[in-house]
C-alpha positions, 0 to 999 in steps of 0.5 A: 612414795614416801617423798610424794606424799608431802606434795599431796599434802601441800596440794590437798592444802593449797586446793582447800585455800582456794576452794575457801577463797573462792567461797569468799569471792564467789558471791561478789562475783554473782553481784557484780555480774548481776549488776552488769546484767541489769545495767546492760538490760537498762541500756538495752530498754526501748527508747520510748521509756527513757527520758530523752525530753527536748527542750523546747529552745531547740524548735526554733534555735540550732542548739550545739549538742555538746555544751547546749550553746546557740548557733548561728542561724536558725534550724533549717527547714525541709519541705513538709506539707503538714508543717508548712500549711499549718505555719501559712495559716498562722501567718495569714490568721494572725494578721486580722486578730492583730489588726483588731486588736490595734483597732480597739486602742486609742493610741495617742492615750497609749503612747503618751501623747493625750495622757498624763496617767501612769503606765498601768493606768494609761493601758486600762484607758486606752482601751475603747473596744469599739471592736472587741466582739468581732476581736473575740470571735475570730480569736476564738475562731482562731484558737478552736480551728488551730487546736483541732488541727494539731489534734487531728495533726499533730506532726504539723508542730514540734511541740503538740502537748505544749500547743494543746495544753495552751490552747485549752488555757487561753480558750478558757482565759478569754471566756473571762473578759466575755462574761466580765467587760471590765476585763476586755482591756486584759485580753486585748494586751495580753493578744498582743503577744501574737504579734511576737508568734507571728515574728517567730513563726515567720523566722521559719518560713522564711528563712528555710535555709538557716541563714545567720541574720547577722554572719553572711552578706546575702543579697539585698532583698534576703538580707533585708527580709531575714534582719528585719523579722529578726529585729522585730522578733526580739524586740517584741519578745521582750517588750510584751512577754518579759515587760508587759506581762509581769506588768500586768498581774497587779491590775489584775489582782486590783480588778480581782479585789474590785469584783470581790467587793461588788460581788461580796465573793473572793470566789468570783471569775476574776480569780481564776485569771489570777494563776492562768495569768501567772503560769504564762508568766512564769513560762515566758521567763523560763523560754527567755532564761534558756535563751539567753543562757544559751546565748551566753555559753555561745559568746563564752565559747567564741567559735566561728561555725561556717554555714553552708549556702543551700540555695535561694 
C-alpha cells in the first residue's frame, strides 16, 4: 500500500494537468468545430444564393473554363424551338430597319466622294431623312414585339435581364429624335449597330455546329458562309461599337449645348442622350476588353483543340 500510494499521487497529478489543459483547449476546439459547421453549411447553401454571374462573353464564344481563354469555334447549338424562332425573327426584322436606314443617307457625302468637311461634320450631313418616319415606327415596332417577347419567354435568350434592361433604353433613346428632328441623324448611325447583331446572331444560326472559321477546310459553300459572317461580324463590330460610337458623344454634347441656348435650359430632351449614349459606350468597350483578353490568354496559351465534326 505504502509503494502504491506515490503512483496515485502521480496519477491524481498528471490527471489534474490534462483535466488544466484540456480546459485550455477545450474552447478552441468549439471554435474550430464551429467553423467547420458554418463553412460546411455555407458549401451546403442552394445554388440560387451563391454568386455564380456568367459572363456574358460566353453566350456567343466557347470559353476554356480553367484559364477563361477562347476556343476555337463558336458554342454549338441544340435545336431549341424558342430560341431558334425568336433568332429567325431577328434575322428577318433586321433586314428592313437596315435597309431604311441605309436609305436615309446620302452616300457619296458619307464616303468621301461629295464632301470636303470633317468626318463629324460629313456624318451630320449625310443624313437627308427621306424615310425616317417609317425607319422609326418599324424600329419601334421591332424593339416593343422583341421586348414582350422575352418578357413572355424569356428562355428565348441567354441573357434576358440584359435584353430587357436595353430594350427599355433605347425605346426611351429613340423618343429623342422623334420629338427633336435635329437629332434624327443620331438615331440613324447609332441603328447601324443592328447591322453587327444581325452578323452576331447569325454566327449561331448558321454555324450549329461550332465550326472553327479558320481551323477545319469544310466544303466550300459551308466554308465560304461561316468565313464571311465571321469577317463581316468583326469588322463591323469595331467599326460601329469601338469607333463610331465614342465618335459620337462630342456631337452629342454639341447638340445638347446648341438646345440649351435655344431653349435657354440645361434641362432639355437632349440631356438625357448625353448618359444613355455614354452607358452604351461604356458597355461595348467592356464586351470587347473581354474578348480581346480573352483572346490574348487563347494565343498565350497555344494548344491546338481538336473539334468534333457533328455533321452537316
Amino acid at each position: 500500500q505504502r509503494r502504491m500510494a506515490p503512483r496515485n499521487a502521480t496519477d491524481e497529478q498528471s490527471g489534474g494537468a490534462a483535466s488544466a489543459s484540456e480546459n485550455k483547449t477545450g474552447p478552441l476546439r468549439r471554435i474550430r468545430q464551429l467553423h467547420r459547421h458554418r463553412s460546411s453549411r455555407s458549401s451546403s447553401a442552394p445554388a440560387r444564393l451563391r454568386h455564380n454571374r456568367r459572363p456574358k462573353i460566353e453566350d456567343h464564344y466557347r470559353v476554356d473554363p480553367k484559364n477563361r481563354a477562347l476556343l476555337p469555334g463558336v458554342p454549338v447549338h441544340n435545336d431549341d424551338w424558342a430560341r431558334d424562332s425568336h433568332d429567325f425573327f431577328n434575322l428577318i426584322v433586321l433586314i428592313p430597319i437596315i435597309v431604311l436606314n441605309a436609305m436615309n443617307w446620302d452616300w457619296d457625302m458619307l464616303l468621301g466622294k461629295t464632301s470636303t468637311q470633317s468626318a463629324a461634320e460629313t456624318v451630320v450631313n449625310a443624313w437627308t431623312g427621306e424615310w425616317f418616319s417609317l425607319f422609326w415606327d418599324i424600329t419601334f415596332l421591332y424593339f416593343m414585339i422583341d421586348l414582350i417577347w422575352v418578357l413572355l419567354v424569356p428562355h428565348c435568350v441567354k441573357s434576358p435581364g440584359t435584353i430587357i434592361q436595353h430594350h427599355i433604353a433605347t425605346l426611351g433613346y429613340i423618343f429623342v429624335p422623334y420629338t427633336y428632328s435635329k437629332c434624327q441623324w443620331c438615331m440613324g448611325a447609332c441603328m447601324s449597330v443592328e447591322v453587327n447583331t444581325w452578323f452576331l446572331i447569325a454566327r449561331r444560326v448558321f454555324n450549329k455546329q461550332g465550326f472553327p472559321p479558320w481551323k477545319l477546310e469544310l466544303r466550300p459553300f459551308i466554308s465560304i458562309r461561316v468565313k464571311l459572317i465571321s469577317i463581316f461580324f468583326y469588322l463591323s463590330w469595331f467599326l460601329i461599337r469601338i469607333f463610331l460610337f465614342p465618335g459620337l458623344i462630342v456631337p452629342i454634347y454639341d447638340m445638347w449645348r446648341d438646345l440649351t441656348d435655344e431653349v435657354g435650359s440645361p434641362f432639355n430632351i437632349m440631356l438625357v442622350t448625353l448618359p444613355l449614349h455614354s452607358v452604351f459606350c461604356v458597355l461595348n468597350l467592356k464586351w470587347t476588353y473581354d474578348l480581346l483578353m480573352s483572346k490574348i490568354r487563347s494565343w498565350k496559351k497555344g494548344e491546338k483543340h481538336k473539334v468534333i465534326d457533328k455533321g452537316l
